[in-house]
BAMARBA-677306 format. One record per residue (C-alpha): residue in one letter; z, x, y. Coordinates in nm, 2 decimals. Each point is the difference from the previous one (the first is absolute). Layout:
BEGIN
PT   vokol       zz       xx       yy
PT       a        Z        X        Y
...
***
This chain:
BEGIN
PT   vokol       zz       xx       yy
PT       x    -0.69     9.76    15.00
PT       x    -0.15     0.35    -0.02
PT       x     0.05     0.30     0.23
PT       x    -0.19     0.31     0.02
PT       x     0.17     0.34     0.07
PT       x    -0.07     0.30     0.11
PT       x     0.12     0.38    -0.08
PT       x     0.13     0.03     0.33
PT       x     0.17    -0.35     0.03
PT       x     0.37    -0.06    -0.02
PT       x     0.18    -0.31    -0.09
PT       x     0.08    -0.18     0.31
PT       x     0.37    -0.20     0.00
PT       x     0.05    -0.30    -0.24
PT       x     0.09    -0.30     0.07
PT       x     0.33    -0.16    -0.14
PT       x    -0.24    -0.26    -0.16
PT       x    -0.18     0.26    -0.18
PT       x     0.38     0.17    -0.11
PT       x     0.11    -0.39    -0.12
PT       x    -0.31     0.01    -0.26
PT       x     0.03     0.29    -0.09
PT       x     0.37     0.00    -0.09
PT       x    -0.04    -0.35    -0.13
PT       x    -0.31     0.15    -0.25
PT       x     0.25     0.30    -0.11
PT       x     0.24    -0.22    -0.05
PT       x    -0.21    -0.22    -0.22
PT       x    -0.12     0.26    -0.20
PT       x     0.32     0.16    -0.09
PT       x     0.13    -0.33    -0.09
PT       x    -0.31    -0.02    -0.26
PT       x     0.07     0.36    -0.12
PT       x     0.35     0.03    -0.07
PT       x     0.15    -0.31    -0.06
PT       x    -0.11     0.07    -0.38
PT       x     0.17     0.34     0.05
PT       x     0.31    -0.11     0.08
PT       x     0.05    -0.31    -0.22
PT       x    -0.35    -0.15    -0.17
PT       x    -0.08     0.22    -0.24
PT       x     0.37     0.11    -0.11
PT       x     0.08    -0.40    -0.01
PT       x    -0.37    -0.05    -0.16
PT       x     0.03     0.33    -0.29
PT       x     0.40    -0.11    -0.09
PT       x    -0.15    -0.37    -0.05
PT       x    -0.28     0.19    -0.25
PT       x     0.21     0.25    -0.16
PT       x     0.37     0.09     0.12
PT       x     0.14     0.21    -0.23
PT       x    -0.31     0.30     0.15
PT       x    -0.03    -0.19     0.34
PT       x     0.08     0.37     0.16
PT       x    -0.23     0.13    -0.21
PT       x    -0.28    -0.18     0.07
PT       x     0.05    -0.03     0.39
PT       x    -0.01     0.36     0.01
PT       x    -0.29     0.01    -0.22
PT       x    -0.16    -0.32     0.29
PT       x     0.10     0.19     0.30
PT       x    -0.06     0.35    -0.10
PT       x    -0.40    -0.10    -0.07
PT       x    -0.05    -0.24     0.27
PT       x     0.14     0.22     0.25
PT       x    -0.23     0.31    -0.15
PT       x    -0.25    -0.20     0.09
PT       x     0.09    -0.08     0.36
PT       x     0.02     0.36     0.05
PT       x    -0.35     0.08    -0.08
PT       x    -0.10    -0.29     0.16
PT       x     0.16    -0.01     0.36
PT       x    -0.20     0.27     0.11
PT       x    -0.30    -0.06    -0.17
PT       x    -0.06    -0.33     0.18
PT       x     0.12     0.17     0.30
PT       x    -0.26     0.24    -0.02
PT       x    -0.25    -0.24    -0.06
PT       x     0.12    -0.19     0.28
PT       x    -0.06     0.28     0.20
PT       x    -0.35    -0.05    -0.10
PT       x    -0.06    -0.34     0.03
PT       x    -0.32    -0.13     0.20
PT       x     0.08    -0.38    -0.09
PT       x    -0.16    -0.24     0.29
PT       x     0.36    -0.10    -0.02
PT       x     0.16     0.35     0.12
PT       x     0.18     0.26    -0.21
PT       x     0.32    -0.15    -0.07
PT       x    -0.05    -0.41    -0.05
PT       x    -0.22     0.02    -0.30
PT       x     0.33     0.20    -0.21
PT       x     0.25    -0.23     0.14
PT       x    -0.19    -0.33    -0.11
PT       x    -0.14     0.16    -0.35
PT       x     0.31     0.16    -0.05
PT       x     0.26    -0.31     0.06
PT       x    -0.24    -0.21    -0.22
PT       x     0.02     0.23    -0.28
PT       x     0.36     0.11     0.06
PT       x     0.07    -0.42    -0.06
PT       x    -0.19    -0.02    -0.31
PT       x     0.17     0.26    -0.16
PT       x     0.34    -0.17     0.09
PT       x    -0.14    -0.32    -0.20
PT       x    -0.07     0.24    -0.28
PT       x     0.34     0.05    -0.04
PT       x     0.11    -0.31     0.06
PT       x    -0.19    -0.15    -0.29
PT       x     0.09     0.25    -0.25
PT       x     0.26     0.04    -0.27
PT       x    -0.07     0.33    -0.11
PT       x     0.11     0.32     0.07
PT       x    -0.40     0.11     0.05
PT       x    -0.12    -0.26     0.22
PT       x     0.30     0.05     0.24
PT       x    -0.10     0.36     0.03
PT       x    -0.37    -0.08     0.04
PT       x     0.07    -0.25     0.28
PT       x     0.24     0.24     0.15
PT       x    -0.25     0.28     0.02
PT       x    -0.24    -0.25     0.13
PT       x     0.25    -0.09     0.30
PT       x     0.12     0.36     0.04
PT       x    -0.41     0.15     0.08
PT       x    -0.10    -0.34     0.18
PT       x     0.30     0.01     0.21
PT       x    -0.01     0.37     0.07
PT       x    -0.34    -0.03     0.12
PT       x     0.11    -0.29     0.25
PT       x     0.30     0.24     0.11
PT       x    -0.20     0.35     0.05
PT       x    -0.27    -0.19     0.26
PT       x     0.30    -0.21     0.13
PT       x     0.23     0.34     0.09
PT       x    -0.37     0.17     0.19
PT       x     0.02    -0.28     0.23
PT       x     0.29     0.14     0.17
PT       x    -0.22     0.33     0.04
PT       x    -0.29    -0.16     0.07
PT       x     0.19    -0.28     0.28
PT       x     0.32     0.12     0.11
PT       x     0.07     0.26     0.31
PT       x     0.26     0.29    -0.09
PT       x     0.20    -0.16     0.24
PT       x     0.04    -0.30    -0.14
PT       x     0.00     0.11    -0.38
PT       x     0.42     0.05    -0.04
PT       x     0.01    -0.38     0.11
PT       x    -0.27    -0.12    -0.23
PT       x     0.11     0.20    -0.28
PT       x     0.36    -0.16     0.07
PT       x    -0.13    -0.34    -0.04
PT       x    -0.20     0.13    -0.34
PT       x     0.35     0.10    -0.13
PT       x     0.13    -0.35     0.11
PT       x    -0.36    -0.15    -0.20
PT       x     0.10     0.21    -0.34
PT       x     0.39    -0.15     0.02
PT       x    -0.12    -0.37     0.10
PT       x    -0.27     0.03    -0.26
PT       x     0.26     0.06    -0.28
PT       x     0.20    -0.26     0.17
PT       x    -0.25    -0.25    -0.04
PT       x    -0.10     0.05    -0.37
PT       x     0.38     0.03    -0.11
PT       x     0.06    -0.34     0.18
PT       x    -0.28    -0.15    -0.19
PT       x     0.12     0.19    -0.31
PT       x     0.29    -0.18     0.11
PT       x    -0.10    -0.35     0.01
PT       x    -0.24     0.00    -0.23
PT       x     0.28     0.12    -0.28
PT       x    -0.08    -0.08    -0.39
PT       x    -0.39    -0.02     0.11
PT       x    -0.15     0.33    -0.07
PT       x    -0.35    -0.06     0.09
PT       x     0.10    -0.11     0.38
PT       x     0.19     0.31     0.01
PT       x    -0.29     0.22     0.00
PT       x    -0.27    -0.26     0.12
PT       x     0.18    -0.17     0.29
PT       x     0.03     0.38     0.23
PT       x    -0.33     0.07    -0.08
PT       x    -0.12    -0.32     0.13
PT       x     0.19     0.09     0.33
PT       x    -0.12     0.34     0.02
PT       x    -0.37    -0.11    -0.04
PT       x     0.06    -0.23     0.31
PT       x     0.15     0.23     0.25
PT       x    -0.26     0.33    -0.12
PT       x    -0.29    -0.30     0.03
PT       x     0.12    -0.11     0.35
PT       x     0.03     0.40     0.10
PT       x    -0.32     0.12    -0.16
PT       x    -0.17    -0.31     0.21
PT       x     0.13     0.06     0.33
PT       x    -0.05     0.40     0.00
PT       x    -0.21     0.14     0.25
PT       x    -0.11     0.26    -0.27
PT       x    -0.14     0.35    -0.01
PT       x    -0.35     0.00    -0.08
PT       x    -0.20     0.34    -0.14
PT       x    -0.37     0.02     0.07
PT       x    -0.21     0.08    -0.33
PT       x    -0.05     0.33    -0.11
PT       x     0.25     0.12     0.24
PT       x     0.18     0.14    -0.34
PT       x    -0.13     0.21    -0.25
PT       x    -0.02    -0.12    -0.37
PT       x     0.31    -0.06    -0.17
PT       x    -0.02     0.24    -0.31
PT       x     0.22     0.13    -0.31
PT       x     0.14     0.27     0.26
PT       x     0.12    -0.27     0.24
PT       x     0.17    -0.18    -0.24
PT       x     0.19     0.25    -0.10
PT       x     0.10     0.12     0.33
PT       x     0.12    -0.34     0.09
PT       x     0.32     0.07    -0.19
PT       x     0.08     0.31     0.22
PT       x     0.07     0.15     0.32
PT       x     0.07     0.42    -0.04
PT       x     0.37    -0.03     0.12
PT       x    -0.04     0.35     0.07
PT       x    -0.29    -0.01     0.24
PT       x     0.20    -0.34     0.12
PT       x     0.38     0.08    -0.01
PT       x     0.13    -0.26     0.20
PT       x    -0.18    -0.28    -0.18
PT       x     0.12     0.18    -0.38
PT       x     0.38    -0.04     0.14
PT       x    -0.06    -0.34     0.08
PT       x    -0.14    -0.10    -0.32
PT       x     0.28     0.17    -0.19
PT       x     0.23    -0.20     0.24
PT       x    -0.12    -0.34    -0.05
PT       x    -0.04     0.09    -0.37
PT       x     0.37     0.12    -0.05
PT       x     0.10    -0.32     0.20
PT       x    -0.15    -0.27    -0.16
PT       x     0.02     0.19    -0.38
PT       x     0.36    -0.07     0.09
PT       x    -0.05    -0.35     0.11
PT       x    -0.23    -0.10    -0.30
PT       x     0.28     0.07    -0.25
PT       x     0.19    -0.32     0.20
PT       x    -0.25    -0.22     0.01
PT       x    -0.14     0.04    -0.33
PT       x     0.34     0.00    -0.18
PT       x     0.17    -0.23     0.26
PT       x     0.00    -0.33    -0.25
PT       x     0.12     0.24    -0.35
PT       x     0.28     0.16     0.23
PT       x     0.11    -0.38     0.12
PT       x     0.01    -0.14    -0.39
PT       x     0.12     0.34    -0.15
PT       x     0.20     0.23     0.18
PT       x     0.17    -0.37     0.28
PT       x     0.00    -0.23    -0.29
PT       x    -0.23    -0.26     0.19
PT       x    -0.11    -0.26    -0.26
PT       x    -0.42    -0.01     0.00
PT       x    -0.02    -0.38     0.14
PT       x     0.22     0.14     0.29
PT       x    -0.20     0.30     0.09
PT       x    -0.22    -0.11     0.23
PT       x     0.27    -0.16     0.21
PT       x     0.17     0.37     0.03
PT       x    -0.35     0.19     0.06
PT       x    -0.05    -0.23     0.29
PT       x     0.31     0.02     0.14
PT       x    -0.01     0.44    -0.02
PT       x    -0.32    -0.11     0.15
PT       x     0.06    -0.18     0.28
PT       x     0.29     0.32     0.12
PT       x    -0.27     0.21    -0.07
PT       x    -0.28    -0.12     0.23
PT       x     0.23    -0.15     0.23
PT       x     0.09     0.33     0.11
PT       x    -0.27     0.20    -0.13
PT       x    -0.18    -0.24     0.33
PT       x     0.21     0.15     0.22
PT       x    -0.01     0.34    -0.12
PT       x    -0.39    -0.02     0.02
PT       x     0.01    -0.15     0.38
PT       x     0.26     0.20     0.14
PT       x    -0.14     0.31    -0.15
PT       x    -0.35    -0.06     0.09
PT       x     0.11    -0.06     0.33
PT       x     0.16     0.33     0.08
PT       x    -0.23     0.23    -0.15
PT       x    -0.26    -0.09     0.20
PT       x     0.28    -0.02     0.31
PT       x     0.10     0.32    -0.06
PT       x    -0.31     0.15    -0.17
PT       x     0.17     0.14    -0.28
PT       x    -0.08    -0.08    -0.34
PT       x     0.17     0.29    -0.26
PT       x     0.31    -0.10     0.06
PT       x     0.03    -0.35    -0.05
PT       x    -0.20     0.06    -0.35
PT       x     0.26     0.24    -0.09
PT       x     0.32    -0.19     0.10
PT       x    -0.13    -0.30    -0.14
PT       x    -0.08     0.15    -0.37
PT       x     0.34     0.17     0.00
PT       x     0.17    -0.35     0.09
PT       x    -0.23    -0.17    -0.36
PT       x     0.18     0.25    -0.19
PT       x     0.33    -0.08     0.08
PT       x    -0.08    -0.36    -0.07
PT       x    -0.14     0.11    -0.33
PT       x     0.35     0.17    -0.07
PT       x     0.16    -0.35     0.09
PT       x    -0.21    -0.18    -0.28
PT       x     0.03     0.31    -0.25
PT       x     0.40    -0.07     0.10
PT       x     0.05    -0.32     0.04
PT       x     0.13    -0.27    -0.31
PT       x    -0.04    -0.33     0.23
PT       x    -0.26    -0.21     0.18
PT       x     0.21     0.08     0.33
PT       x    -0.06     0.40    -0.06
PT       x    -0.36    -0.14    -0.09
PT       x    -0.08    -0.19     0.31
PT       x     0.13     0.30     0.22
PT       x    -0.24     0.23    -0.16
PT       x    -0.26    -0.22     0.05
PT       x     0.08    -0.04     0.36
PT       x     0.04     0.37     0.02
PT       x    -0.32     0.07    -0.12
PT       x    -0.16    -0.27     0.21
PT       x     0.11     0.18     0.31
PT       x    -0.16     0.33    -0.11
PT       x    -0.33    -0.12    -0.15
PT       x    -0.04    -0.21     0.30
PT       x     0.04     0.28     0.19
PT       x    -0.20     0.26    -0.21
PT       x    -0.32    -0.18    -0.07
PT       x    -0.04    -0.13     0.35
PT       x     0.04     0.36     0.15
PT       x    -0.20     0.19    -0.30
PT       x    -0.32    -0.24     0.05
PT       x     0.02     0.14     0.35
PT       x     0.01     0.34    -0.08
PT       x    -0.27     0.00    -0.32
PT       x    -0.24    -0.13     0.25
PT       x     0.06     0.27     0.24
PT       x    -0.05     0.29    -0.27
PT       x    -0.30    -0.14    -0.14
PT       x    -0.27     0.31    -0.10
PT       x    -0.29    -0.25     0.14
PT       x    -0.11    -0.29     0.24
PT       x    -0.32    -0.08    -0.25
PT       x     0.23     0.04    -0.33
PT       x     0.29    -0.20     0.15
PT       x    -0.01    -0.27    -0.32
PT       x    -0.09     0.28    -0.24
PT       x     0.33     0.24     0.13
PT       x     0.20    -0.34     0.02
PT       x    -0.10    -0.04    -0.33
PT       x     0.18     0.29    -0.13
PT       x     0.29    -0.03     0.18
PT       x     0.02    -0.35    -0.15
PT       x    -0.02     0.14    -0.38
PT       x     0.34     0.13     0.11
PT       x     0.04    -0.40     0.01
PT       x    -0.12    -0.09    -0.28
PT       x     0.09     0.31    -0.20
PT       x     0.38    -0.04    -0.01
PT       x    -0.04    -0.32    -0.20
PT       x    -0.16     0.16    -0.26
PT       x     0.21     0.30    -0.02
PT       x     0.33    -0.23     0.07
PT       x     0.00    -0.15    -0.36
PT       x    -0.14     0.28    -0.18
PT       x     0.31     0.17     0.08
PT       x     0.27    -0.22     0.03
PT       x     0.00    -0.07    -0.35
PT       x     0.15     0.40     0.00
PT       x     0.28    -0.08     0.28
PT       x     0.07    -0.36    -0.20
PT       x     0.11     0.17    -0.31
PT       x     0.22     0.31     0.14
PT       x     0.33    -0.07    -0.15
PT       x    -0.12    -0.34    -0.19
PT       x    -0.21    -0.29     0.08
PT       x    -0.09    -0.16     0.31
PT       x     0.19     0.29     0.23
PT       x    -0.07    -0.18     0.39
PT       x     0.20     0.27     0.10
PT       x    -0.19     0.29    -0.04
PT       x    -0.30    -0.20     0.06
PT       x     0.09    -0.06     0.32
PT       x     0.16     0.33     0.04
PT       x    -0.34     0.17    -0.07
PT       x    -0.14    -0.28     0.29
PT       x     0.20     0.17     0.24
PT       x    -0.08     0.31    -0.07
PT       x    -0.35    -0.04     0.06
PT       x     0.08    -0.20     0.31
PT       x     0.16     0.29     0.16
PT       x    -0.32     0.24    -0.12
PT       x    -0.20    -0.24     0.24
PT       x     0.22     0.09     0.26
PT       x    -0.06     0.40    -0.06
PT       x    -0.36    -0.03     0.01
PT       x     0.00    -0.11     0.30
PT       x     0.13     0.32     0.20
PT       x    -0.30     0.23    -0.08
PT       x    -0.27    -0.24     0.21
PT       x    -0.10     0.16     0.32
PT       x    -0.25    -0.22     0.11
PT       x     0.21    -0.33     0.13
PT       x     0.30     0.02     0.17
***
């Protein structure tokens, strides 16, 4: 199903059909994306070489997630420009998935160091492309007044996505290759069922001019000075989920190393933080959605909610036990719930653009993608203050840059 769109149209009120496939295909996705984050590839790189298992997972997740910074807004962009029979978006969300899997049997087949990264990088720009059309069709579908309660159920999506690929991870222990192939499976059903049953944008030919060197480049930007609001928003999300990539990508080392968890018990312990996570991380998401849009505010929530992750980074950077563990994790459940449910809400409403809206959600997801890049390039720095493997000023640093989301937030004008 295709639908053409105007200039001067606006999106009417969606269905709660429409927000169950949607949340079911975000939730699918992130399943696919960062199950490997949080335990494949450090299970899959210790199995290869444990002695520099660090070493090479930040050498894996530092390059993949380059990539998915260049290209989540490049495929936005050019799904801005799409003229596909079969609308704007579907064509990236059924190319994309495809790929994104492929890449996941890469590195399920591969016992080197190289052909992990290669598949990785493979996932990481297939799957980027999927998630840069799939975040426009909140722009391109979803009323303002509905987008705090959508964007609470894409918070919800993220947490049951992980859920899902850790429980897998979980029964599927000692078997490798259905930890990364079985959630991509799963997230290649629920983007195929979503990408089917979209009533989808659909750009006339020639409506946009060519797509040259220029272009490209500017995909990557948006003048935060010409755009303030949308600049403090990106440094926001950034600062927040910089702080949230050094947990999940050193989540399984700090469970062996700093708790003493034994390596055939870790993904017992990863579900279980798991599990307290989303658990209340879907509550956070659908009580916070909820009253932003009730009481049209948006700043504060985002705010409150960052300053909340860093105190349950303190608790991990703290803490000596899986109790003080578990109530991190629940801690910061609560406030990412909370944060990426209300921030969704209020990126959309400082976008620069109506006919860029993939391309300027593009950038503001390279703060997504960003962080897990920069995360393990330098946590190796925080790791060795005082000796090796130092959690606690790992996750001290975390919090830091938890409660510099927070700050950024004050200076936007535009949103309430």
């Amino acid at each position: 199903m295709v639908q053409k769109r105007t200039k001067t149209n606006t999106p009417t009120p969606v269905k709660k059909s429409f927000i169950f496939r949607y949340t079911a295909a975000t939730a699918g996705l992130y399943a696919a994306l960062l199950t490997p984050v949080i335990v494949g590839l450090s299970l899959k790189l210790i199995s290869i070489d444990a002695q520099n298992a660090t070493t090479n997972l930040a050498l894996v997740a530092g390059v993949g997630a380059f990539l998915a910074v260049i290209a989540n807004p490049l495929f936005g962009r050019l799904s801005d420009r799409t003229t596909s029979r079969l609308g704007m978006r579907r064509p990236w969300l059924l190319g994309g998935s495809v790929t994104g899997v492929l890449g996941l049997l890469v590195i399920a087949l591969s016992n080197t160091v190289p052909g992990i990264l290669i598949g990785w990088c493979i996932a990481q720009v297939a799957f980027n492309a999927t998630l840069a059309a799939l975040t426009a069709v909140i722009a391109d579908q979803v009323p303002s007044k509905q987008r705090g309660t959508v964007s609470g159920f894409v918070g919800i999506a993220q947490g049951v996505g992980i859920l899902a690929g850790v429980a897998i991870a979980q029964i599927f222990t000692g078997q490798l290759f259905w930890i990364f192939f079985a959630p991509g499976l799963v997230g290649l059903l629920a983007v195929f069922i979503f990408a089917f049953t979209l009533r989808d944008r659909r750009l006339p030919k020639g409506h946009q001019p060519p797509y040259d060197f220029k272009a490209f480049i500017m995909s990557f930007w948006t003048n935060p000075f010409t755009h303030p609001d949308f600049g403090w928003a990106w440094i926001s999300r950034f600062s927040i989920l910089l702080a949230l990539s050094f947990l999940t990508t050193y989540q399984t080392f700090y469970l062996i190393r700093h708790l003493g968890i034994s390596e055939k018990d870790v993904t017992t312990y990863v579900f279980l933080g798991t599990i307290t996570t989303i658990g209340i991380l879907i509550v956070g998401s659908i009580v916070g959605g909820l009253l932003s849009d009730k009481f049209h505010r948006r700043k504060r929530f985002v705010w409150l909610s960052a300053l909340l992750c860093g105190v349950g980074l303190y608790l991990l950077a703290t803490g000596d036990s899986i109790g003080m563990y578990l109530l991190a994790a629940g801690t910061m459940g609560l406030a990412q719930g909370a944060y990426m449910a209300v921030d969704l809400a209020l990126v959309t409403e400082v976008l620069p653009s109506k006919k860029d809206t993939a391309k300027d959600l593009g950038v503001i997801n390279i703060a997504n993608a960003l962080p897990q890049s920069v995360a393990p390039a330098i946590a190796p720095f925080f790791l060795a203050i005082g000796g090796p493997d130092n959690f606690t000023s790992l996750f001290l640093a975390a919090g830091i840059f938890a409660a510099l989301a927070a700050v950024a937030i004050f200076p936007i004008r535009g949103v309430r």
